[in-house]
N, C-alpha and C positions, 0 to 999 in steps of 0.2 A: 330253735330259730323259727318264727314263724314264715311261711309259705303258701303261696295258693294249691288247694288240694280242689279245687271245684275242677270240670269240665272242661278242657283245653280247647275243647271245638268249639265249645260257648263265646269264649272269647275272639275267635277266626268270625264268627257268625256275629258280632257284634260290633267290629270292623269292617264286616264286610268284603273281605280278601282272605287267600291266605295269606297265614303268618309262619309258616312251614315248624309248629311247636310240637309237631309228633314224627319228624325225620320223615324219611321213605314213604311213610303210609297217605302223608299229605298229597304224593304226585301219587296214588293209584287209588282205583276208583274204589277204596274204601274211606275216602273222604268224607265226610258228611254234609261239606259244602257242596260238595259236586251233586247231591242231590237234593239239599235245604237249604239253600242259597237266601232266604230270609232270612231277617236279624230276630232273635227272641224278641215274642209280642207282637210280631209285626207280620204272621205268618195269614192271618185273616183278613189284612187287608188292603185295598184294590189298590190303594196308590200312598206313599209313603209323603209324610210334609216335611214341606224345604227345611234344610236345618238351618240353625243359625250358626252367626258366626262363630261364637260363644261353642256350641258343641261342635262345628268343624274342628277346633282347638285342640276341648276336648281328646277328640278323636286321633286327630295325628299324635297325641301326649301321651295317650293309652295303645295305642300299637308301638310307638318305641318300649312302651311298657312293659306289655305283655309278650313281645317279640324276645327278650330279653330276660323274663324273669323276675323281673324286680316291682316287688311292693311297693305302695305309693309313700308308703313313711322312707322308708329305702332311696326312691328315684327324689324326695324332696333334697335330701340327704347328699345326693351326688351333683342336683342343682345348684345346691349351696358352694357346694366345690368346684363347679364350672364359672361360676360370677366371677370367684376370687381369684381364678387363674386367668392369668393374658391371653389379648385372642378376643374371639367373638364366643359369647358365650353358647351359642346355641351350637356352635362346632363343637366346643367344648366339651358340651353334653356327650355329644355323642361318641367322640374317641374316649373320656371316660367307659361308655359301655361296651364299645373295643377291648377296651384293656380288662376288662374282668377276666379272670383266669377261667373261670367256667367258658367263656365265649371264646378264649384264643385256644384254650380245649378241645371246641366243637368246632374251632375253623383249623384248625391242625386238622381236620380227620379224626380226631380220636373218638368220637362221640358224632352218632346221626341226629340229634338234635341238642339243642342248649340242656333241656332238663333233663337228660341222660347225659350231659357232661357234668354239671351239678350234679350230680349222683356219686360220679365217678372221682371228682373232686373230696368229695364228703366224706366215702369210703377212704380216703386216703391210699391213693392210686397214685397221684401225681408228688414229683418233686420238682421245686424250681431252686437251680442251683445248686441241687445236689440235695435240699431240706426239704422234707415233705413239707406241701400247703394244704389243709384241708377245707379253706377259707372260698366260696367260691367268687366272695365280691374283691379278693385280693388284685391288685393292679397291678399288672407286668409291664415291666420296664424296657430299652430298649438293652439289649444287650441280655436278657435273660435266656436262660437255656431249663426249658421244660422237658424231662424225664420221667420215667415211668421208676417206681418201687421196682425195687428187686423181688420181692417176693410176688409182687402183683405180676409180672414178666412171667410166671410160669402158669396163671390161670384160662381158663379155654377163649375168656372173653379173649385175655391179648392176643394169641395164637391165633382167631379169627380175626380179629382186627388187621393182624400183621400180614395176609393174605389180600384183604379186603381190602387196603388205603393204597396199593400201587398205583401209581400213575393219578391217584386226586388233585386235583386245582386246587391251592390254597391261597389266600392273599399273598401281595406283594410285599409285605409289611415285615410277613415272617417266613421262616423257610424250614425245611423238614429232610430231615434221614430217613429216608425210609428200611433202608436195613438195618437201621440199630435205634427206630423211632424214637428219635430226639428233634424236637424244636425248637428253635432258635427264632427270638425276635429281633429283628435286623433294627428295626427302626416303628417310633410311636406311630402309628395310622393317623395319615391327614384325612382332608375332606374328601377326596379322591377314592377313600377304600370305604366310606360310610354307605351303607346300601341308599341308595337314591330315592327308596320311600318314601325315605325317616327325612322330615322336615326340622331342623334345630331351632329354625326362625318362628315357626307357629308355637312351640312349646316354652320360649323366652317369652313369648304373647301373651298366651295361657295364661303364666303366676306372674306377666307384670301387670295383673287387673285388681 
């Protein structure tokens, strides 16, 4: 399956914010935005030119992007399935990216960032419904119940984990056991749980040119 293997800071640095794609390490000062705050190329000089509207676009299309995970052959792919569902599609979009099992993974707790829930995904760690998923663009349903392997339940990662997620905020969406970690997805995430970044309207802009 292919995947980005470049530089994850690269792409925080090419947005220009972060994008929190290394967990924990983004809030301490081992960031590398917090001391190279340029975009790549742009490190030499004095004043940066106005963008246009065209790469503003760009821009907000590639941070749901790369916030997320998802290659551009991939994110066309899920666009195509935002159009055809009711609704506005730029909402669309983005509960689609909600629902990816690697990301309802990482907003369980289970995982301090997206691509170490995609890991753990891959490993075949998770079950939904009882059946392992190792799929991480798999889409959860309202009424899904995400479970840990049995066999995965007795390695060190989970034992730390099961220490470490007490008391975590998780969306409203879904809700969590924390003594026998199990989540449950109550209900599809409306526009209300989309992180407020992520514009849907600029990214329908984008590919309606």
């Amino acid at each position: 399956m292919a995947r980005y293997i470049g530089p994850v800071c690269h792409q925080c640095r090419h947005i220009g914010e972060k994008l929190m794609l290394k967990g924990q390490r983004c809030s301490s000062s081992k960031c590398p935005l917090e001391r190279r705050s340029a975009r790549p190329k742009e490190r030499s000089r004095n004043r940066r030119r106005r963008e246009s509207e065209r790469a503003l676009q760009l821009k907000a299309k590639q941070k749901v992007r790369f916030s997320y995970g998802v290659l551009e052959r991939q994110f066309r792919r899920f666009f195509a399935e935002a159009k055809k569902a009711p609704g506005i599609t730029g909402e669309n979009i983005l509960v689609l990216m909600e629902r990816r099992l690697d990301n309802v993974v990482y907003s369980l707790g289970f995982a301090s960032s997206r691509a170490q829930a995609r890991q753990v995904v891959r490993h075949g760690h998770i079950c939904v419904n009882g059946r392992k998923v190792d799929i991480p663009s798999y889409l959860a349903k309202s009424g899904d119940a995400i479970t840990w392997r049995e066999r995965s339940v007795r390695t060190g990662y989970y034992k730390r984990l099961a220490e470490e997620i007490k008391g975590r905020s998780i969306p409203g969406w879904l809700s969590l056991n924390e003594q026998r970690m199990i989540g449950n997805v109550l209900a599809l995430p409306g526009k209300d749980d989309i992180d407020p970044r992520f514009d849907g309207r600029v990214i329908v802009e984008y590919y309606s040119r």
